[in-house]
Biotite code that builds the C-alpha atoms (Angstrom):
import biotite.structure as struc

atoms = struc.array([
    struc.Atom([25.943, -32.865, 1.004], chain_id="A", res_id=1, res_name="UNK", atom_name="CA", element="C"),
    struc.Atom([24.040, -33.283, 4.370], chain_id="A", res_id=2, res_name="UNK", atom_name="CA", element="C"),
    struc.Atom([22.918, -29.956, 5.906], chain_id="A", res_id=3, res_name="UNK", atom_name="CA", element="C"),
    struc.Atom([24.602, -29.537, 9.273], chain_id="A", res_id=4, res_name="UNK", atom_name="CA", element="C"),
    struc.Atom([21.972, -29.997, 12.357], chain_id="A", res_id=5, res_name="UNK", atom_name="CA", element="C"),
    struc.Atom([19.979, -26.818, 13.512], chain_id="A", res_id=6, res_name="UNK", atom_name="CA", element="C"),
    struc.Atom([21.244, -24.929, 16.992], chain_id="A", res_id=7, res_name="UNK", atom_name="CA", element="C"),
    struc.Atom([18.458, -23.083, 17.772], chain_id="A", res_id=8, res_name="UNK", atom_name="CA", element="C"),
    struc.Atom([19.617, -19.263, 19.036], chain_id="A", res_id=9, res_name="UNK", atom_name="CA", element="C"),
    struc.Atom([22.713, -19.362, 16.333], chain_id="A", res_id=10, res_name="UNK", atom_name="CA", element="C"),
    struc.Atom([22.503, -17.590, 13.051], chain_id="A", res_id=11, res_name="UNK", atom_name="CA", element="C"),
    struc.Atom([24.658, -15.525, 10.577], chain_id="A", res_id=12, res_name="UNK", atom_name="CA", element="C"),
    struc.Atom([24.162, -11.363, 9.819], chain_id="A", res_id=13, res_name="UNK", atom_name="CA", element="C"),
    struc.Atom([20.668, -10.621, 9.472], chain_id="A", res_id=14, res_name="UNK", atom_name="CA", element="C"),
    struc.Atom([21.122, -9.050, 6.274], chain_id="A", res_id=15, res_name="UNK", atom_name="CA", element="C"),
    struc.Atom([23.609, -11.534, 4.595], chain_id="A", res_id=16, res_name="UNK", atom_name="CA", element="C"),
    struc.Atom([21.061, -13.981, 5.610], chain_id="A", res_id=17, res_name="UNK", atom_name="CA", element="C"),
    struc.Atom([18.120, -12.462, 3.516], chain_id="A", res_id=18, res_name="UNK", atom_name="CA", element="C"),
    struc.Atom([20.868, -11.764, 0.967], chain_id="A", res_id=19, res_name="UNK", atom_name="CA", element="C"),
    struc.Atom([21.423, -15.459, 0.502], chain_id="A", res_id=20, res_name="UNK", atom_name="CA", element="C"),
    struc.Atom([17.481, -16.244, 0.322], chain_id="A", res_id=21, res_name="UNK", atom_name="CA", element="C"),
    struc.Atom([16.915, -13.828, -2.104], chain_id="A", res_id=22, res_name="UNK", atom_name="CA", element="C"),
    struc.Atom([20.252, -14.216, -4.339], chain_id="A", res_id=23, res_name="UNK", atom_name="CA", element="C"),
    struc.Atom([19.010, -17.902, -4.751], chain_id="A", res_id=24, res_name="UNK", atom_name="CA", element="C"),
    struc.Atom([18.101, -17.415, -8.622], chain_id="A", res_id=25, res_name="UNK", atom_name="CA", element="C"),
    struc.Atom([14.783, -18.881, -8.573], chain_id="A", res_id=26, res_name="UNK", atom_name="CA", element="C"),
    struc.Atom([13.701, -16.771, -5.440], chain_id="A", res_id=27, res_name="UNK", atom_name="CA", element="C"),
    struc.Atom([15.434, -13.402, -6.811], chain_id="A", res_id=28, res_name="UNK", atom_name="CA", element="C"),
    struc.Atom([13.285, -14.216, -10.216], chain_id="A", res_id=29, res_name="UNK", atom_name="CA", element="C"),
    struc.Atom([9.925, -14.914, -8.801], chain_id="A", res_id=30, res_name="UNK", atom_name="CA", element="C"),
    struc.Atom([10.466, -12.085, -5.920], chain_id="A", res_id=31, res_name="UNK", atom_name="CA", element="C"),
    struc.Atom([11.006, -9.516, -8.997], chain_id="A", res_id=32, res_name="UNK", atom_name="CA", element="C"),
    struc.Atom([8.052, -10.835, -10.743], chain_id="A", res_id=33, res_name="UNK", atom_name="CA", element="C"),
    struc.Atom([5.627, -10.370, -8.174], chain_id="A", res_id=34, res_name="UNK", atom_name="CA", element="C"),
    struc.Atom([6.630, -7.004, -7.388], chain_id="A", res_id=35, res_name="UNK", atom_name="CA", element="C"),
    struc.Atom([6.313, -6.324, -11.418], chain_id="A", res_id=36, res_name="UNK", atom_name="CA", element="C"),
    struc.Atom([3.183, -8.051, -12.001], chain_id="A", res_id=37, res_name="UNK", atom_name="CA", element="C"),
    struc.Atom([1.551, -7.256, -8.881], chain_id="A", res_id=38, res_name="UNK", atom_name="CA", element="C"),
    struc.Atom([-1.802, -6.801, -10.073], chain_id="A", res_id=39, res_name="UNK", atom_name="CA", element="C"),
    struc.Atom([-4.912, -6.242, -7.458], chain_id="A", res_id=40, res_name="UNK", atom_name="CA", element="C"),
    struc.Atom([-4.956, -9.471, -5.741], chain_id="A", res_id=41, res_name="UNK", atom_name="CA", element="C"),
    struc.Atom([-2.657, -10.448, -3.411], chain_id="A", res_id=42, res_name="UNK", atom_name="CA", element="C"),
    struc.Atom([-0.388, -13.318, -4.305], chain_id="A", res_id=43, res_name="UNK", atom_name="CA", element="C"),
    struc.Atom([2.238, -15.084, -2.377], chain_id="A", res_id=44, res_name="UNK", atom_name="CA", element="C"),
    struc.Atom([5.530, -17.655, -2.275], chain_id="A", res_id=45, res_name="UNK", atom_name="CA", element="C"),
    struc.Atom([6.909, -20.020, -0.183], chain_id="A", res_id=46, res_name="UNK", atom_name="CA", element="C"),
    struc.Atom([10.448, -20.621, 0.076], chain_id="A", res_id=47, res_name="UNK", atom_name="CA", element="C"),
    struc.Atom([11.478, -24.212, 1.727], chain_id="A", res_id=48, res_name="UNK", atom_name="CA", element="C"),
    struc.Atom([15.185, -25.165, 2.985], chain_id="A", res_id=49, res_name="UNK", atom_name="CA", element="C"),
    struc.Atom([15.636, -28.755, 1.298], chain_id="A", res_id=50, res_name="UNK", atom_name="CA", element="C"),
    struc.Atom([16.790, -31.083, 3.867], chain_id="A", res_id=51, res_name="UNK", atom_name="CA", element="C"),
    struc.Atom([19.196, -32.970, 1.633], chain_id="A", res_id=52, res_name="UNK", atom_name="CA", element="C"),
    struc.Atom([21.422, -30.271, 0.676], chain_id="A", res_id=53, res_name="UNK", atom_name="CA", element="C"),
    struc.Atom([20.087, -27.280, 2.481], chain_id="A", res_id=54, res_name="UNK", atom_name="CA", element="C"),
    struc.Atom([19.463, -25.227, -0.481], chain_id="A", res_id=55, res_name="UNK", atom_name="CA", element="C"),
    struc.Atom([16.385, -22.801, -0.772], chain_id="A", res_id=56, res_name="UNK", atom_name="CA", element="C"),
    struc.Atom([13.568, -24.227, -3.396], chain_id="A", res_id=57, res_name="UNK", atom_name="CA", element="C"),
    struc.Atom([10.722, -21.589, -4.248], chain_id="A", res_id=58, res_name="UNK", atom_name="CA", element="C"),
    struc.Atom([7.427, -22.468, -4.880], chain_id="A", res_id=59, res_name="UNK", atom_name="CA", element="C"),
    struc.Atom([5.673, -21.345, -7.989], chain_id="A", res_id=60, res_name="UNK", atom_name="CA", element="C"),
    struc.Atom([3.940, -18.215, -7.465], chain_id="A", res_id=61, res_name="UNK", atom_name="CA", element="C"),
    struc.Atom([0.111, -18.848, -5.535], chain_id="A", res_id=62, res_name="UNK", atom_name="CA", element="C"),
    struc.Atom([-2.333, -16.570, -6.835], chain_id="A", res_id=63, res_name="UNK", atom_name="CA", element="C"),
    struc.Atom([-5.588, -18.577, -5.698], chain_id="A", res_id=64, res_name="UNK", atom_name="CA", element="C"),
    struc.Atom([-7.172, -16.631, -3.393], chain_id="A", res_id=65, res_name="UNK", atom_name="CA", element="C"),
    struc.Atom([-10.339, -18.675, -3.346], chain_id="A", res_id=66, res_name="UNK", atom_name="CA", element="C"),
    struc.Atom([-12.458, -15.316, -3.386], chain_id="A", res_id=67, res_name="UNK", atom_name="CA", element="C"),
    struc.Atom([-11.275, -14.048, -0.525], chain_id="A", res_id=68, res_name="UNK", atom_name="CA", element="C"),
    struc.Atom([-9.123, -10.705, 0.024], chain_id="A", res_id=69, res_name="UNK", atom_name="CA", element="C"),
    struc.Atom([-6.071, -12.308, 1.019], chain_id="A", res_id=70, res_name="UNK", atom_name="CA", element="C"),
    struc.Atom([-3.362, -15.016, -0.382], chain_id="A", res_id=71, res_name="UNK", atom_name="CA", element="C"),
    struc.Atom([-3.145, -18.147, 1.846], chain_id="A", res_id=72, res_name="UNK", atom_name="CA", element="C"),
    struc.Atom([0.067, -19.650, 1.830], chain_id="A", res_id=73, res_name="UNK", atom_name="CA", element="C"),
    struc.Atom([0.599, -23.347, 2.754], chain_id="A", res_id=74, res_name="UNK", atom_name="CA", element="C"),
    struc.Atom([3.848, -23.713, 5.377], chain_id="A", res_id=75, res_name="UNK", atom_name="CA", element="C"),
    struc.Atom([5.594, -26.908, 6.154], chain_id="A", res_id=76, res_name="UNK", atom_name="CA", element="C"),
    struc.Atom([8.105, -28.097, 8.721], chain_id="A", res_id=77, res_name="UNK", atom_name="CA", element="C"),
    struc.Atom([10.891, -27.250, 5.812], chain_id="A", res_id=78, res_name="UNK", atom_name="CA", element="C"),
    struc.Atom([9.640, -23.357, 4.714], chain_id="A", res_id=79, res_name="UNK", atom_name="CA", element="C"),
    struc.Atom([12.413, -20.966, 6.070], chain_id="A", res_id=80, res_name="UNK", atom_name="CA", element="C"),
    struc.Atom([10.437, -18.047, 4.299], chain_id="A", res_id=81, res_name="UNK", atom_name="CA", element="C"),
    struc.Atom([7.294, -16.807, 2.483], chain_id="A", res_id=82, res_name="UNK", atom_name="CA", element="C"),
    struc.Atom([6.588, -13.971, 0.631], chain_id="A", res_id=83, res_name="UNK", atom_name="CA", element="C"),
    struc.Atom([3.408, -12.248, -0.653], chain_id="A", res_id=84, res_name="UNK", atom_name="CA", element="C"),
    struc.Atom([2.505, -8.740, -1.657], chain_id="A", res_id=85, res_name="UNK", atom_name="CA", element="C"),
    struc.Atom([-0.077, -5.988, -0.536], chain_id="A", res_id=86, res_name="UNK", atom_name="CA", element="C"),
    struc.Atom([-2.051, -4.553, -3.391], chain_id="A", res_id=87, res_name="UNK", atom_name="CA", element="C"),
    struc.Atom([-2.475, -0.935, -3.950], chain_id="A", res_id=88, res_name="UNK", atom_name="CA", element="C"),
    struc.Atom([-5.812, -0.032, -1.701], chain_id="A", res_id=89, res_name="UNK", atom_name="CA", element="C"),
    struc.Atom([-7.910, 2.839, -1.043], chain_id="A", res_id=90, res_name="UNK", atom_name="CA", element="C"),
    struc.Atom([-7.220, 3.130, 2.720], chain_id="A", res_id=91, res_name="UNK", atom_name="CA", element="C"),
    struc.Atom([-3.722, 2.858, 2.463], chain_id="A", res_id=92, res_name="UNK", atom_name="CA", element="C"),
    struc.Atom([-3.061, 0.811, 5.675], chain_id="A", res_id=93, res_name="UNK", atom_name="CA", element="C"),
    struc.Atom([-1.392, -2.151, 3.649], chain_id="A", res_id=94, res_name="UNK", atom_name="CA", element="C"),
    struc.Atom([1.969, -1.034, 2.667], chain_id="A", res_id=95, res_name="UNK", atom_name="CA", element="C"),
    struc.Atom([3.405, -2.409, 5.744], chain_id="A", res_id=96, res_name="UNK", atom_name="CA", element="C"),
    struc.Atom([2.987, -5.621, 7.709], chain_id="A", res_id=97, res_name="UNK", atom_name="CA", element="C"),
    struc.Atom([-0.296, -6.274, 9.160], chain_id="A", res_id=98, res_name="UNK", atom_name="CA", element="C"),
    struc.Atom([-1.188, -8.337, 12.315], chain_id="A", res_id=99, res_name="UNK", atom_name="CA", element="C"),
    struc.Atom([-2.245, -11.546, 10.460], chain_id="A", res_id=100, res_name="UNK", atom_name="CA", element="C"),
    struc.Atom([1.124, -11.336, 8.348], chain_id="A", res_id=101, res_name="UNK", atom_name="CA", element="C"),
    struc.Atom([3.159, -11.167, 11.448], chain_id="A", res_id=102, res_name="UNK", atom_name="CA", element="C"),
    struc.Atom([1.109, -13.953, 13.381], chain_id="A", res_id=103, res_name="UNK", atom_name="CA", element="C"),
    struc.Atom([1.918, -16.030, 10.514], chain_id="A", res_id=104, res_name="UNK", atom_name="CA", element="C"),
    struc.Atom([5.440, -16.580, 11.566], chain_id="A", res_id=105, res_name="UNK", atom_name="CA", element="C"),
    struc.Atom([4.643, -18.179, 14.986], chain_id="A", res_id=106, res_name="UNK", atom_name="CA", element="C"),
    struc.Atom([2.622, -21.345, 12.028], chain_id="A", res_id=107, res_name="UNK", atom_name="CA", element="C"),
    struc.Atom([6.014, -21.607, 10.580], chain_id="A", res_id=108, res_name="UNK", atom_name="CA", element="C"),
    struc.Atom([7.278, -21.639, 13.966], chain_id="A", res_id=109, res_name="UNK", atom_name="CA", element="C"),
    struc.Atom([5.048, -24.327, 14.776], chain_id="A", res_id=110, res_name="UNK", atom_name="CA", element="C"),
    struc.Atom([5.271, -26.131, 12.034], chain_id="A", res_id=111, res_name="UNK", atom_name="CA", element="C"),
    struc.Atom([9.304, -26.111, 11.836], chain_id="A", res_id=112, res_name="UNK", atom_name="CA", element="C"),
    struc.Atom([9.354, -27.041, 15.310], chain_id="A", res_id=113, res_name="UNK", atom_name="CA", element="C"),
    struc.Atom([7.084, -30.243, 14.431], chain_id="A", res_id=114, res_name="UNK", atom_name="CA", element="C"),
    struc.Atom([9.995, -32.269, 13.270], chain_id="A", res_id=115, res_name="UNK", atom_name="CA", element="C"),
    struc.Atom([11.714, -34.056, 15.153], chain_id="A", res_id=116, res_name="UNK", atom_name="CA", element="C"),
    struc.Atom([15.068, -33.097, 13.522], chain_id="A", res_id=117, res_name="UNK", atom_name="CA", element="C"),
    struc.Atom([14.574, -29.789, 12.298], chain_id="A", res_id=118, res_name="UNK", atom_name="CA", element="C"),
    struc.Atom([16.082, -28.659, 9.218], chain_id="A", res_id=119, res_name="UNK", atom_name="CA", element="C"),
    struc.Atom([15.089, -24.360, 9.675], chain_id="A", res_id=120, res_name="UNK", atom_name="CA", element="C"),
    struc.Atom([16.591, -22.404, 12.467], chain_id="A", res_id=121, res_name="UNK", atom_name="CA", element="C"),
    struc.Atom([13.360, -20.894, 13.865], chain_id="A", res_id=122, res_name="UNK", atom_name="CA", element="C"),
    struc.Atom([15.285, -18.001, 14.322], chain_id="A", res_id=123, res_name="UNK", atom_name="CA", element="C"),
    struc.Atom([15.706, -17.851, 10.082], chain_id="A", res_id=124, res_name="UNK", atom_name="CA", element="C"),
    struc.Atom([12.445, -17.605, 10.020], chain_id="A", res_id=125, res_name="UNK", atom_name="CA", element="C"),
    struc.Atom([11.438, -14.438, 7.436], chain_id="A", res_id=126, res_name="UNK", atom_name="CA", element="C"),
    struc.Atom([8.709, -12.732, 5.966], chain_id="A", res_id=127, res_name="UNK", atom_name="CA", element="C"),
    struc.Atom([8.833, -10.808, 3.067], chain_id="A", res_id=128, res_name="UNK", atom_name="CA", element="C"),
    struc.Atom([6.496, -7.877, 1.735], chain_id="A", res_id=129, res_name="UNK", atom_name="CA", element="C"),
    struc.Atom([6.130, -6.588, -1.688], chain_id="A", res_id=130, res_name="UNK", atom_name="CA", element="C"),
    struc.Atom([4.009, -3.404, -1.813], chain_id="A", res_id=131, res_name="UNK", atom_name="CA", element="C"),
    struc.Atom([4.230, -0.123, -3.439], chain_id="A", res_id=132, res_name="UNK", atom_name="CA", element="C"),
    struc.Atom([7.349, -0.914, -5.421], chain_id="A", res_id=133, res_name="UNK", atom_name="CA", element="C"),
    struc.Atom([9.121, -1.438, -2.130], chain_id="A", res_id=134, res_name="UNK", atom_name="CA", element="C"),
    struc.Atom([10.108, -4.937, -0.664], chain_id="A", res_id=135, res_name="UNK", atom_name="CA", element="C"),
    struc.Atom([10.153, -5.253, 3.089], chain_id="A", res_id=136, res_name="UNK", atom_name="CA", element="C"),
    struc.Atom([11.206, -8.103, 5.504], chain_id="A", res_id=137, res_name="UNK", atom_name="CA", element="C"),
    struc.Atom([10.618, -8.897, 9.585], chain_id="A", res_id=138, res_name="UNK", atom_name="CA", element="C"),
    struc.Atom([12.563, -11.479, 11.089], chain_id="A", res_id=139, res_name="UNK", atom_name="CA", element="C"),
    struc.Atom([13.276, -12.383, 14.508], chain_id="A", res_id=140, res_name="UNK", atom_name="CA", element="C"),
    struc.Atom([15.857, -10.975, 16.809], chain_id="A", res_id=141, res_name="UNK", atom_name="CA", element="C"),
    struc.Atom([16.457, -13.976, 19.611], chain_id="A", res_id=142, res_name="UNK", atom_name="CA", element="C"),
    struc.Atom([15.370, -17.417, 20.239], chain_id="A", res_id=143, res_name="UNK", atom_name="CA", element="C"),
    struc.Atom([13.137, -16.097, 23.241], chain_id="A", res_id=144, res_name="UNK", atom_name="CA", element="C"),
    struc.Atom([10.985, -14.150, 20.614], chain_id="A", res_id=145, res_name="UNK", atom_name="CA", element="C"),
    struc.Atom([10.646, -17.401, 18.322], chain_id="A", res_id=146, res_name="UNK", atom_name="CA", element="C"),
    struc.Atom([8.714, -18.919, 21.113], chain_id="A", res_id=147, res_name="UNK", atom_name="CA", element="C"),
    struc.Atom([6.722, -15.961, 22.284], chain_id="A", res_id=148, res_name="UNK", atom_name="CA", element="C"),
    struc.Atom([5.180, -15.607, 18.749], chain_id="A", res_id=149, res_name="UNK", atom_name="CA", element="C"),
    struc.Atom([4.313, -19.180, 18.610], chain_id="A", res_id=150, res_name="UNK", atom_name="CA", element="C"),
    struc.Atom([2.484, -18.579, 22.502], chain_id="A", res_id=151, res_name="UNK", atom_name="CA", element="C"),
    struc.Atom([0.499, -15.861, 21.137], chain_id="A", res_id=152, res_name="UNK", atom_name="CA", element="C"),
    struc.Atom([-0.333, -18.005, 17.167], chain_id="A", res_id=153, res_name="UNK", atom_name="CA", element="C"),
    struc.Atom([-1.721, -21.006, 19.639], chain_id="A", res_id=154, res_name="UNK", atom_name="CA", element="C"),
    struc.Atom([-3.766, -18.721, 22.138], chain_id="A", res_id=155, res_name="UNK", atom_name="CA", element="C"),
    struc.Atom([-6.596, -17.786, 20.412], chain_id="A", res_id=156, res_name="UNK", atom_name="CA", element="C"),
    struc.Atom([-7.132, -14.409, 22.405], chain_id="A", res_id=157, res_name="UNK", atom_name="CA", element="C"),
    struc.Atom([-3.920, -13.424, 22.663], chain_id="A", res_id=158, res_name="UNK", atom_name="CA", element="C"),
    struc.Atom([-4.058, -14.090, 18.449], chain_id="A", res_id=159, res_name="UNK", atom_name="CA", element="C"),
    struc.Atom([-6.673, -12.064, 18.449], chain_id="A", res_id=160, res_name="UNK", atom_name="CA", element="C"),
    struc.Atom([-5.901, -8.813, 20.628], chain_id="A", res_id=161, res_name="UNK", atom_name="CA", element="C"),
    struc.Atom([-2.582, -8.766, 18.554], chain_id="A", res_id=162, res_name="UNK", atom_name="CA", element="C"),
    struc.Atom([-4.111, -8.503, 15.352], chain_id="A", res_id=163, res_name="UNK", atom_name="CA", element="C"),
    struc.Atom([-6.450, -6.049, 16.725], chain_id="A", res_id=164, res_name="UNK", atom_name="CA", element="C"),
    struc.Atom([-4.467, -3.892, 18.458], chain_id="A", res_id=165, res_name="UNK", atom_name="CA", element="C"),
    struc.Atom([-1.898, -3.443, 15.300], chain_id="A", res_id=166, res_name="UNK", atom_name="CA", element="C"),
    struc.Atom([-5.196, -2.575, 12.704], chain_id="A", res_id=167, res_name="UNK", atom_name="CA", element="C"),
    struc.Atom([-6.303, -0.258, 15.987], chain_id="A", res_id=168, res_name="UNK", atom_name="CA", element="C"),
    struc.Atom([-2.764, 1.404, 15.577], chain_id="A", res_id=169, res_name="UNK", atom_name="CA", element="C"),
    struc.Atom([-3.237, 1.715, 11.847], chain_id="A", res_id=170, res_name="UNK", atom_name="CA", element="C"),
    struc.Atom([-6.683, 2.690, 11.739], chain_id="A", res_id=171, res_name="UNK", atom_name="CA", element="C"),
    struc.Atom([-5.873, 5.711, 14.260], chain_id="A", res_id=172, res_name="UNK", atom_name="CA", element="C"),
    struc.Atom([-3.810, 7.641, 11.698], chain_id="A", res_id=173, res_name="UNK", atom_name="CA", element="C"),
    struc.Atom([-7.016, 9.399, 10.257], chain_id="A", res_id=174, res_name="UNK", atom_name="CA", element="C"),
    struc.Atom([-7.737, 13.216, 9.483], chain_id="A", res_id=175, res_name="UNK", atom_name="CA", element="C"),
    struc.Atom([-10.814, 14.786, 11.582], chain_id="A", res_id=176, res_name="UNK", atom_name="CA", element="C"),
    struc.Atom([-14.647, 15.117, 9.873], chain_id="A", res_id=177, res_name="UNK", atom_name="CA", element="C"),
    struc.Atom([-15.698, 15.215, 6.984], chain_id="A", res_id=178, res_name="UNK", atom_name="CA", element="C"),
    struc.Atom([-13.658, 13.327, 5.440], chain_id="A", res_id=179, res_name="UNK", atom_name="CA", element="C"),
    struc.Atom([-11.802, 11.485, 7.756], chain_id="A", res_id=180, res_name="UNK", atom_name="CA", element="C"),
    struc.Atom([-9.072, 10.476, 5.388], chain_id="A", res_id=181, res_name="UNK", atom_name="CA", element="C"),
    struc.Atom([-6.082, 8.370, 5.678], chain_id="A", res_id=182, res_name="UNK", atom_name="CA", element="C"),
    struc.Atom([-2.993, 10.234, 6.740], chain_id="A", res_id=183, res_name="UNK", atom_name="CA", element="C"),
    struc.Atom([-0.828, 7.182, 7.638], chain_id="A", res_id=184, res_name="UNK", atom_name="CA", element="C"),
    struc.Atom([2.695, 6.724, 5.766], chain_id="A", res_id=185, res_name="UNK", atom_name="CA", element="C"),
    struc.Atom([5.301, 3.924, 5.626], chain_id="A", res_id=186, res_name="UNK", atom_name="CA", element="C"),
    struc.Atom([6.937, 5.243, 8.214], chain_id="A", res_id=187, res_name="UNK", atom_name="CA", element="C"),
    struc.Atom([4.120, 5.423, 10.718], chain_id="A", res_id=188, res_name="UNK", atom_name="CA", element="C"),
    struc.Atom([2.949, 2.156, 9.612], chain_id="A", res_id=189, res_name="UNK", atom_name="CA", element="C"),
    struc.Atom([6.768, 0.787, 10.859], chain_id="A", res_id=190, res_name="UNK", atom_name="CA", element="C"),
    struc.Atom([6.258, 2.822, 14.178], chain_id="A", res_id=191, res_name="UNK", atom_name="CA", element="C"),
    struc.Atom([3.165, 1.017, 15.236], chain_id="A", res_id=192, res_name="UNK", atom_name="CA", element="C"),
    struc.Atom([4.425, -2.387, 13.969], chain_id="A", res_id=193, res_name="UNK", atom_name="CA", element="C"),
    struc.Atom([8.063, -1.398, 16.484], chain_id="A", res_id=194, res_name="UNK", atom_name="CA", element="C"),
    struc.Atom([5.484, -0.346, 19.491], chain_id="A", res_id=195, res_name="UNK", atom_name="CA", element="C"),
    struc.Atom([3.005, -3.341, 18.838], chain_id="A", res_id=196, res_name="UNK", atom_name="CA", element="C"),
    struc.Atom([6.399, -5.884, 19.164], chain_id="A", res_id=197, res_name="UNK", atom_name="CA", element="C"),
    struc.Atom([7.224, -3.921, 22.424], chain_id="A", res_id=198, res_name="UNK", atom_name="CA", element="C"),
    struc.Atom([4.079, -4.334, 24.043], chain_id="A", res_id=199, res_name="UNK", atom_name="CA", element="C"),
    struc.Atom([3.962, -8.167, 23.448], chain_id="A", res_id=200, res_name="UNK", atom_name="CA", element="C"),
    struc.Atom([7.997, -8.204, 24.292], chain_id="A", res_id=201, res_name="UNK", atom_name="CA", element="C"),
    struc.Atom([8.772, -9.473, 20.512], chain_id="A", res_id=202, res_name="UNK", atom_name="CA", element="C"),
    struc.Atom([12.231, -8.575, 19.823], chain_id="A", res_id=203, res_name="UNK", atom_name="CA", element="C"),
    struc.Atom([11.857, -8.277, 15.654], chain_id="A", res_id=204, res_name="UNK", atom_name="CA", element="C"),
    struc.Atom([13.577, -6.046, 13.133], chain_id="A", res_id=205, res_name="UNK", atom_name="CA", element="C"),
    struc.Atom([11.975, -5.087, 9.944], chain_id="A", res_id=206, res_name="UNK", atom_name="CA", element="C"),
    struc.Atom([14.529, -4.874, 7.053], chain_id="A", res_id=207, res_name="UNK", atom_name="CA", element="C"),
    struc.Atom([14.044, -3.120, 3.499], chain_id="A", res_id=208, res_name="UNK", atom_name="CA", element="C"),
    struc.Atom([15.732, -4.320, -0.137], chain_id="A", res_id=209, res_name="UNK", atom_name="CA", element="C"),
    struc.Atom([17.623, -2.131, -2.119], chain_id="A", res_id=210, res_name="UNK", atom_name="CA", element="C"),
    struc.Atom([17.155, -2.797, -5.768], chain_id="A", res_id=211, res_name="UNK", atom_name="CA", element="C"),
    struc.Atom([19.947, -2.645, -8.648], chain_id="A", res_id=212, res_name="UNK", atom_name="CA", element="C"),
    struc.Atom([19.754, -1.305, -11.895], chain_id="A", res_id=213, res_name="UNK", atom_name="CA", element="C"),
    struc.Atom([17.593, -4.135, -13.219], chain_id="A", res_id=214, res_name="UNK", atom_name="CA", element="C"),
    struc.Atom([15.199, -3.668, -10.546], chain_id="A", res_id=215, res_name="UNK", atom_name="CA", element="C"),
    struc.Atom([16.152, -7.318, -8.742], chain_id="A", res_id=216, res_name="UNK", atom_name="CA", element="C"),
    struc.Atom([17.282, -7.047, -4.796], chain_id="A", res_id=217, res_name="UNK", atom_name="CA", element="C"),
    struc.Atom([20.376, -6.471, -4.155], chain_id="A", res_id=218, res_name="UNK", atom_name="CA", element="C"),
    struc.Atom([20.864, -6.299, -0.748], chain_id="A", res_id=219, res_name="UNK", atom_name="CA", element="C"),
    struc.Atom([19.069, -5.228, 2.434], chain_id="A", res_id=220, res_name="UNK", atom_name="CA", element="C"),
    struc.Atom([19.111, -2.529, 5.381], chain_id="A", res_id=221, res_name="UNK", atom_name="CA", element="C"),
    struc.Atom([17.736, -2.593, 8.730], chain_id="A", res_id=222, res_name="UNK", atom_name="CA", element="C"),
    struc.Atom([15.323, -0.339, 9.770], chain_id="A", res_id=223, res_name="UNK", atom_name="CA", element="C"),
    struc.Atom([16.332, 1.368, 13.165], chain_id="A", res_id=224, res_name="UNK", atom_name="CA", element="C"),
    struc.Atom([14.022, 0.402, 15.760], chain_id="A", res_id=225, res_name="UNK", atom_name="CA", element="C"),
    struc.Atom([14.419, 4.249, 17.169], chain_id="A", res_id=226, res_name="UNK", atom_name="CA", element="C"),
    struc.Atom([14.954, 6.269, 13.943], chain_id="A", res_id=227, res_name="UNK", atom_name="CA", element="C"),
    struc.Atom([13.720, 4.622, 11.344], chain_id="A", res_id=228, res_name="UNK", atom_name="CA", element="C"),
    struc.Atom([16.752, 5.034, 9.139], chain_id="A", res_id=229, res_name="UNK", atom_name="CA", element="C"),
    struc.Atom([18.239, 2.160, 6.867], chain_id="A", res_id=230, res_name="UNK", atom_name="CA", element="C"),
    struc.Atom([21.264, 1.180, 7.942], chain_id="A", res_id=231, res_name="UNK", atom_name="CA", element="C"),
    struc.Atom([23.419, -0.993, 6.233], chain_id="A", res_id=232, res_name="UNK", atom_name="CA", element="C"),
    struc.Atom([23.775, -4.360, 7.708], chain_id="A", res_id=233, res_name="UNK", atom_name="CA", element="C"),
    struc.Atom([25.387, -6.945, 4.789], chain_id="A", res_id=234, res_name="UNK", atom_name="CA", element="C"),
])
């Protein structure tokens, strides 16, 4: 079966979408592994839309990090999604997205848009997070967002004061002397990612899994862009 042609700006429930990504078996297995054998170095997945049938294929899971801190995943114009995971860490400002993770979306942007008959909506476009037992997701809310990420990924300044001004944001939730410790929380972490998507007129919505008994995803709630509260969206 031929996958039917892309219309960019058209896509299905948010939530039923990342449902169907992560109920794909390989994807649900490989997403539960990661988040059971996280380990201390990050490691990732990439999840490409095959253009013959449309079906998701998952890559092995990349744990080469090269020596360096953080996983690199390789996109294509056919990866709908990728996935990686945040170790535990000392400073605590990695449970939630950082700048870098969300600036990766406008490369698959890029590179989705590339082809000259596209197979991913860039609108499908997902990234999934895998820290602290918790699995998180931040996809795009409208086409006009899709292309304002990728204008920020190619200007190199505007990259840059992104990713900046979210570790800024994360980096301010600190006690006073002597110790200066962290007092940031999941919660405040999602607060500066909403206000940093504001400011660079991003419409996004971050999305958390629910788990069943087995601990595999189940399904997924939105995270209200005011509140903060899961709400059910399938």
């Amino acid at each position: 079966m031929i996958a039917d042609p892309v219309v960019e700006g058209e896509t299905q429930n948010p939530c039923a979408k990342l449902k169907e990504l992560t109920d794909t078996p390989l994807v649900r297995t490989r997403l539960n592994t990661m988040k059971v054998n996280g380990g201390n170095a990050e490691k990732g997945l990439r999840v490409d839309k095959q253009p013959n049938d449309g079906a998701y294929k998952p890559s092995q899971i990349l744990d080469s990090n090269n020596g360096t801190a953080h996983i690199n995943i390789r996109v294509n114009p056919f990866t709908e999604a990728i996935a990686h995971t945040h170790p535990p860490s000392g400073d605590g400002y990695f449970t939630m997205f950082a700048g870098p993770d969300i600036i990766k979306m406008g490369e698959m942007v890029k590179m989705v848009q590339s082809t000259f008959s596209p197979v991913v909506n860039p609108i499908d476009i997902a990234h999934i997070l895998i820290a602290d037992g918790m699995t998180f997701a931040i996809r795009f809310d409208d086409a006009a967002s899709v292309q304002t990420l990728r204008d920020i990924y190619e200007d190199k300044d505007k990259k840059e004061d992104f990713k900046d001004d979210l570790e800024d944001a994360f980096k301010s939730d600190k006690s006073g002397p002597p110790l200066y410790q962290s007092t940031t929380t999941v919660a405040k972490q999602q607060r500066h990612i909403y206000k940093l998507l504001g400011k660079y007129n991003l419409n996004m919505s971050l999305y958390q899994a629910n788990y069943d008994a087995n601990g595999f995803i189940s399904d997924w709630q939105k995270i209200n862009k005011e509140t903060l509260e899961k709400e059910p969206c399938n």
